[in-house]
PALUMTOR-416577 format. One record per residue (C-alpha): residue in three letters; y, x, z. Coordinates in steps of 0.5 Angstrom, whole numbers, plus 2048, in hexadecimal, padded with zeros to 3 digits. Example, Ala and Ser with C-alpha at 12.3 -4.5 7.8 and 13.67 -1.06 7.14 Angstrom:
<lovexs>
ala7F7819810/ser7FE81B80E/
</lovexs>
This chain:
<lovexs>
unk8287C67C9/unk8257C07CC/unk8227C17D3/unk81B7C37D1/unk81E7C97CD/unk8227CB7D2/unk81C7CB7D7/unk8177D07D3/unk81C7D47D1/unk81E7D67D9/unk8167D77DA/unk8157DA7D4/unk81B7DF7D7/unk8197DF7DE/unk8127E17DC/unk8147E67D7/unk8177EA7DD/unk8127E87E2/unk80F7EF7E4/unk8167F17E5/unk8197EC7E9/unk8157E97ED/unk80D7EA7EB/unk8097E77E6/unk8057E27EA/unk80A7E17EE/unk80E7DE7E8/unk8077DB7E5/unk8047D77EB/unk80B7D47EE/unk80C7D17E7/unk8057CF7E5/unk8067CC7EC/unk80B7C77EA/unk8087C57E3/unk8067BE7E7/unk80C7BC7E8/unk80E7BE7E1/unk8097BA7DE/unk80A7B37E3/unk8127B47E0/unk8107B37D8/unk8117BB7D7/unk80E7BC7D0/unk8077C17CF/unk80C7C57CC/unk80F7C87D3/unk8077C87D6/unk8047CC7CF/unk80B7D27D0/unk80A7D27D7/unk8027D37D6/unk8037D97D1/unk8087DD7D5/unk8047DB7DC/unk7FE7DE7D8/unk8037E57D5/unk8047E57DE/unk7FE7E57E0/unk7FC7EA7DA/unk8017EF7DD/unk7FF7EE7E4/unk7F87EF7E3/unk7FA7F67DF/unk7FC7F87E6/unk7F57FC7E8/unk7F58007E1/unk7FD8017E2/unk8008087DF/unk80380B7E3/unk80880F7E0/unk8088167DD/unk80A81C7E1/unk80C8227E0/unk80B8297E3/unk81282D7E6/unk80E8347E9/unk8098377E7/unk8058357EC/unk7FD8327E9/unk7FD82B7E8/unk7F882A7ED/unk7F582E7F3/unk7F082F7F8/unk7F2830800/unk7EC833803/unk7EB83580B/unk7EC83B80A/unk7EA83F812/unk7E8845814/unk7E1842816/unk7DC845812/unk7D883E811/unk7DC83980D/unk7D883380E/unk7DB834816/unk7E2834814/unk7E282B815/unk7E682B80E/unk7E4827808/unk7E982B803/unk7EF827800/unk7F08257F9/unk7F88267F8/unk7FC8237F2/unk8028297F2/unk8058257EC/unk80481F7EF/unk8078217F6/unk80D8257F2/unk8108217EF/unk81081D7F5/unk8148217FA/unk81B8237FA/unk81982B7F8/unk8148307FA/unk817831800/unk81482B804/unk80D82E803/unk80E836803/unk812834808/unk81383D808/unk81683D802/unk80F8417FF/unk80C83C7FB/unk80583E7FD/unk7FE83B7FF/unk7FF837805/unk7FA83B808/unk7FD841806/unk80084180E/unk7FC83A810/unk7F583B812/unk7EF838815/unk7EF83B81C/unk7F783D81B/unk7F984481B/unk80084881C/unk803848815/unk803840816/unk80684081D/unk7FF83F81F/unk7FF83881C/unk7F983581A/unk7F7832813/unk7F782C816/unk7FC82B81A/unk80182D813/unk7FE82880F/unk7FD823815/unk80282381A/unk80781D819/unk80D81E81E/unk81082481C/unk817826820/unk81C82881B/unk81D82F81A/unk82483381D/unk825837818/unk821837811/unk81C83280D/unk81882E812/unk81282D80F/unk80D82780E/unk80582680F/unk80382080A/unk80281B80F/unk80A81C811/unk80B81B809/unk807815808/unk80A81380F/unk81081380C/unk80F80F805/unk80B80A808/unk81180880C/unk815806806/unk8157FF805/unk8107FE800/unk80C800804/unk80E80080B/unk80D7F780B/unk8067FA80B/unk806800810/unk80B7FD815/unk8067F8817/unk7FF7FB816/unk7FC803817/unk7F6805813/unk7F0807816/unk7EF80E815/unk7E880E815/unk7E4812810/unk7E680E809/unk7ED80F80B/unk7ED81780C/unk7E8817805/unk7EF814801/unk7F181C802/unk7EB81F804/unk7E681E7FE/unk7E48247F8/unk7DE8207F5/unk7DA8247F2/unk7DB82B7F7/unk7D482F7F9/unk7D38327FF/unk7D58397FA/unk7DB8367F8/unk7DD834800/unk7DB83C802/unk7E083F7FD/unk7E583B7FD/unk7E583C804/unk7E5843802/unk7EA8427FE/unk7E68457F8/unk7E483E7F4/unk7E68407ED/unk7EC83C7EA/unk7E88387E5/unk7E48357EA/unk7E88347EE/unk7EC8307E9/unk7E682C7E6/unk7E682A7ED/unk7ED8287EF/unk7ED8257E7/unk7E68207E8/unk7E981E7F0/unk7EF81B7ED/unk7ED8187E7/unk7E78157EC/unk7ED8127F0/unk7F180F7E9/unk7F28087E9/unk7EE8057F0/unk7EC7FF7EF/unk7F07F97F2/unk7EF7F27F4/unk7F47ED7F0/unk7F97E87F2/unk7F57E37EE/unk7EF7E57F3/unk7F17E27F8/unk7F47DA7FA/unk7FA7D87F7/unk7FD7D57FD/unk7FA7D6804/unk7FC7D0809/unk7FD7D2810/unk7FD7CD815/unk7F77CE81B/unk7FD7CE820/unk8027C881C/unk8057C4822/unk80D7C3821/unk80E7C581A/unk8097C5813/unk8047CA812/unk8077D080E/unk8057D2807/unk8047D8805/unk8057DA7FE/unk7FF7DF7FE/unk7FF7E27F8/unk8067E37F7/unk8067E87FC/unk8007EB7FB/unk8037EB7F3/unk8097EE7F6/unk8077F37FB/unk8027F67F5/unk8097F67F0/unk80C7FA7F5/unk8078007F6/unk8048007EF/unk8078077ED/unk8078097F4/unk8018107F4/unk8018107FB/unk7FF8087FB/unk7FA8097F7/unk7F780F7F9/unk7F680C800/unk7F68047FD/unk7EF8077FA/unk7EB8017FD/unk7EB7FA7F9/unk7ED7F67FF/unk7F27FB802/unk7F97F8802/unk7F57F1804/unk7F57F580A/unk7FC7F580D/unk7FB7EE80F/unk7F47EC80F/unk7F37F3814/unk7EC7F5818/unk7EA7F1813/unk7E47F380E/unk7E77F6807/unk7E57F0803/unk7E87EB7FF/unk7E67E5804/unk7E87E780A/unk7E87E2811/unk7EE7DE813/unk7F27E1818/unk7F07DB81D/unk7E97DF81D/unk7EC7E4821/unk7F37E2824/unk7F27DB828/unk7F77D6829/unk7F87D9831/unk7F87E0833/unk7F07E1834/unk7F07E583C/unk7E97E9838/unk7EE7EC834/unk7F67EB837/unk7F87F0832/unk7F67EC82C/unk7FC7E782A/unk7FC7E082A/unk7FC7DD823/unk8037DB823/unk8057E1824/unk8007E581F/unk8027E0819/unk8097E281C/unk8097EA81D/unk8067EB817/unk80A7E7812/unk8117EA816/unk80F7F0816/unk80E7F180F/unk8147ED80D/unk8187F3812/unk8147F8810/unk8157F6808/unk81D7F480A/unk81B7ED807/unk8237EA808/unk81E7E2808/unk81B7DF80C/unk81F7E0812/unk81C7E1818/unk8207DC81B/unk81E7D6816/unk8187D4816/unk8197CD812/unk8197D380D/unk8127D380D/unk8107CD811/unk8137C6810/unk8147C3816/unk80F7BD819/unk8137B7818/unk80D7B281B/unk80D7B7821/unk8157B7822/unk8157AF821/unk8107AE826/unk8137B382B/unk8197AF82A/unk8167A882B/unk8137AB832/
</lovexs>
C-alpha cells in the first residue's frame, strides 16, 4: 500500500468515526485545513476527492444535529406522560395567584431520576400540590409552592428522603462536565424568557387557568394542553457550527507571545455533540443562539455578537472596576470552562499551548 492509500484509508476511517470521537466538523475542517500543503507535496487529487466526500458525509451529519432524535422512552409508572402543574390556592381569584401553570414531562422526568422518592419525597406518589400550595398550608408544613419547586439549597434531611424542588435538580445536572464548562463561568438571566422554558401552556384560557386552579380541569384538556406544549418545545432550533467563523484570531493585546487562534467552530461543534440528548438543554437551549451565550455574555442572542474588546479594555476601566481587563476575560473564560469541563490540555501554566511566543520581541529584549 503506496503512501497516498495509506492516507485515504486513515481519513476515510477517521471520518467514519468522527461524530463519535472527536466531532464531525472537528474532523472535517483540521483536514481540509491542510489540503495546501497536501497539494504543494504532489499529493494525487485522489486524497482531496476521498477527503471531499467524507467531509461532505461530516458536515451532513453535523448539520442533522437541530433535527436529532432523541431517543425513545418508555414509562415505568402509571403516571400520564405529561401534566399540568397549576397554582393551586385558597384565593377565590386565580389570575392573582402570580403563577403561570407548568407543563411537565412525567416521562421525561421519571426516567431521569434514581426513583419516585426524589420528587414524592413523602413516599405518596401524589400531586405536588396535593401538600404544596400557593399561600401554603399546614399539610405541607406551610411550604409554599414556590418555595418547593424553587428553593436551591436544600439541607439534608436527618432522617428520610430529602426532598428536591426543580431548580436544586437542574442545579445538579447542570454541574456535570458537560454542561459545567458553561455554567461554571456564566449564570442565566432569569428574566421572563428563562421562567417561560417551564412556565408556558400555549393555548390555556382564562376558563382553563380558573378550573385548573380548582383543580377541576377534565383530564382531556389538560392532556391536550400539556401534549401541544411539549410538541411546541421539540427540536428548537439552533445556530450550526458552520454559522460562525471557522478560526478566530485573538491578538488585541499580543505583546511577548503570538496571537492565539481560536478553532471556533471546533467548540461550538464540540459543545453541541455534548448536549444534543440532553432534554434539560435543550428545553432551556430554546433560543438559536443560546449556547453561543456562555462566552459572548451580556451580549444580544445573535449569531454576530461584539468582540470581547467592545466591553473588556486592556486596563481595568475606573468607570466599571468590577469589569476585567481584556487579558483577564480571554483567560477566565477559556480556563474556567476547560476547569469546569476537566479539559486535562492545555495547561493552565502552558501558554505557548495556545500562543507561540514572540520571537522578534525576545531577540529585541535581548539585543538591549
Amino acid at each position: 500500500m503506496n503512501e497516498v492509500q495509506t492516507r485515504i484509508k486513515n481519513f476515510v476511517r477517521l471520518s467514519g468515526g468522527c461524530v463519535q470521537r472527536r466531532g464531525a466538523a472537528d474532523v472535517f475542517f483540521d483536514l481540509t485545513a491542510k489540503k495546501e500543503k497536501h497539494m504543494r507535496n504532489g499529493t494525487t487529487k485522489l486524497l482531496l476527492t476521498a477527503m471531499a466526500a467524507a467531509g461532505a458525509i461530516c458536515l451532513m451529519l453535523v448539520n442533522a444535529g437541530a433535527a436529532h432524535a432523541a431517543p425513545e422512552l418508555t414509562s415505568i409508572s402509571d403516571a400520564p406522560p405529561a401534566i399540568v402543574i397549576f397554582p393551586v390556592g385558597e384565593k377565590p381569584n386565580p389570575e392573582g395567584l402570580g403563577m403561570k401553570p407548568v407543563v411537565f414531562s412525567h416521562l421525561v422526568h421519571e426516567n431521569r431520576v434514581e426513583n419516585c422518592e426524589s420528587c414524592h419525597h413523602t413516599g405518596d406518589t401524589v400531586a405536588c400540590t396535593s401538600c404544596h400550595t400557593v399561600q401554603g398550608n399546614a399539610g405541607g408544613n406551610f411550604i409554599t409552592l414556590e418555595k418547593a419547586m424553587h428553593t436551591e439549597n436544600i439541607a439534608k434531611r436527618a432522617k428520610g428522603n430529602t426532598p428536591q424542588s426543580c431548580v436544586s435538580c437542574h442545579a445538579q445536572q447542570i454541574r456535570k462536565r458537560e454542561c459545567a464548562g458553561c455554567h461554571s463561568i456564566v449564570q442565566p438571566s432569569r428574566g421572563d424568557a428563562y421562567c417561560a422554558s417551564c412556565h408556558n401552556a400555549p393555548g390555556l384560557t382564562k376558563a382553563d387557568m380558573v378550573a385548573g386552579s380548582a383543580g377541576k380541569l377534565p383530564e382531556e384538556r389538560t392532556a391536550k394542553l400539556a401534549s401541544d406544549a411539549l410538541k411546541a418545545r421539540e427540536n428548537p432550533v439552533q445556530l450550526q457550527p458552520t454559522d460562525g467563523p471557522y478560526k478566530v484570531m485573538i491578538g488585541e493585546i499580543a505583546d511577548k507571545y503570538m496571537p492565539s487562534m481560536f478553532a471556533h467552530r471546533r467548540h461550538v461543534a464540540s459543545l453541541m455533540e455534548r448536549v444534543k440528548d440532553n432534554a434539560l438543554a435543550s428545553a432551556f437551549h430554546n433560543q438559536p443562539a443560546t449556547l453561543c451565550a456562555a462566552c459572548h455574555h451580556n451580549s444580544p442572542l445573535k449569531g454576530a455578537p461584539p468582540k470581547c474588546g467592545s466591553c473588556h479594555q486592556q486596563r481595568i476601566d475606573p468607570a466599571n472596576p468590577e469589569r476585567p481587563q481584556l487579558k483577564a476575560a480571554y483567560h477566565l473564560q477559556c480556563m474556567g470552562c476547560h476547569q469546569g469541563m476537566k479539559v486535562a490540555r492545555p495547561l493552565n501554566t502552558s501558554c505557548v499551548t495556545c500562543h507561540r511566543k514572540n520571537e522578534t520581541k525576545t531577540v529585541s529584549a535581548a539585543a538591549k
